[in-house]
Each structure stands twice: as C-alpha cells, then as structure tokens.
C-alpha positions as CSV (number, residue, x, y, z in Angstrom):
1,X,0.0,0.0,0.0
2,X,1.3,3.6,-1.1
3,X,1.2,6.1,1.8
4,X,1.2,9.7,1.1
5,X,3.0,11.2,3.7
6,X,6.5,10.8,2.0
7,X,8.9,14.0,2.2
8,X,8.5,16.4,0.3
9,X,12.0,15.8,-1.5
10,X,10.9,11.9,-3.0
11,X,7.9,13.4,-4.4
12,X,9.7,16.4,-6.3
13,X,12.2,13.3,-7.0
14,X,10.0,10.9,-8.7
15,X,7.4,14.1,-10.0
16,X,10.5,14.8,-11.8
17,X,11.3,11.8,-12.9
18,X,8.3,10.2,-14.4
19,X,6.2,14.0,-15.8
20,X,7.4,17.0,-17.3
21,X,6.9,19.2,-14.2
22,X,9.8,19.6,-11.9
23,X,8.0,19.2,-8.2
24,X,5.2,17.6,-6.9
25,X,3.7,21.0,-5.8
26,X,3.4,22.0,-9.8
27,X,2.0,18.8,-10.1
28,X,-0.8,19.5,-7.6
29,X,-1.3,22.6,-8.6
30,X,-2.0,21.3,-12.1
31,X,-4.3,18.3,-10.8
32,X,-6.2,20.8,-8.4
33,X,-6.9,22.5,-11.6
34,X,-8.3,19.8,-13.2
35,X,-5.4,18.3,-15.2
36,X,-5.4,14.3,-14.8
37,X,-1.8,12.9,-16.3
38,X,-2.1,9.9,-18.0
39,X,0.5,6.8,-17.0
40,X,0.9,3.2,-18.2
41,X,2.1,1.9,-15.3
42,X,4.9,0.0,-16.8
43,X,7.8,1.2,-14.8
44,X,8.3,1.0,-10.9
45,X,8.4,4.9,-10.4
46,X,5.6,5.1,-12.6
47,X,3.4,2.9,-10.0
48,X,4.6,4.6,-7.2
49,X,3.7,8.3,-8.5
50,X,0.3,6.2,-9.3
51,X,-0.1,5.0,-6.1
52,X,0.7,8.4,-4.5
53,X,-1.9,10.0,-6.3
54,X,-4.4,7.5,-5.5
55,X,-3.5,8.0,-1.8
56,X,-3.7,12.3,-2.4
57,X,-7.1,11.4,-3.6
58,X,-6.4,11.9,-7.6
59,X,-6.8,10.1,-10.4
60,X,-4.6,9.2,-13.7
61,X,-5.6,7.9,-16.7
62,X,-4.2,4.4,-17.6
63,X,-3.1,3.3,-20.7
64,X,-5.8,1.0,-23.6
65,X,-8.7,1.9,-21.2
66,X,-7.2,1.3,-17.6
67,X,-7.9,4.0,-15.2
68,X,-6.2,4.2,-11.7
C-alpha cells in the first residue's frame, strides 16, 4: 500500500522523474486545476507516482482503457 505522507523531497524526485513538471507542488497545482496525467504503469516509479496519487485522492488515466 502507497502512503502519502512521503517528504517532500521523493515526491519532487519521482514528480521529476516520471512527468514534465519539476515538483510535486506543480504537479498539484496542475491536478487541483483539473489536469489528470495519463500513465501506463509500466515502470516502478511510474506505480509509485500512481499509487501516490491515488493515496492524495487523484486520479490518472491508464493506458488502452485502464484507469487508476
């Protein structure tokens, strides 16, 4: 199970990593806005970031009709 209280530093780290924003606070900015990123889930820091914003309460599109 994915807990949400991770520093602030991993999330910026695999924000980074995985999406084209640089920190997870432009990333929440953008999904408070309404944005909803799309990820296949095929790497491990993919399922993390997908498994942190499940836990944050957001959703992600999936890839061929999957939706987290």
């Amino acid at each position: 199970m994915c807990k949400a209280e991770l520093p602030g530093e991993i999330k910026d780290r695999l924000v980074n990593a995985v999406t084209a924003f640089d920190t997870w606070d432009e990333l929440k900015a953008a999904l408070d806005g309404g944005y909803v990123p799309t990820l296949r889930g095929e790497t491990e820091n993919e399922r993390k970031l997908i498994c942190l914003l499940l836990a944050e309460g957001y959703r992600a599109w999936g890839n061929k009709g999957r939706n987290w």
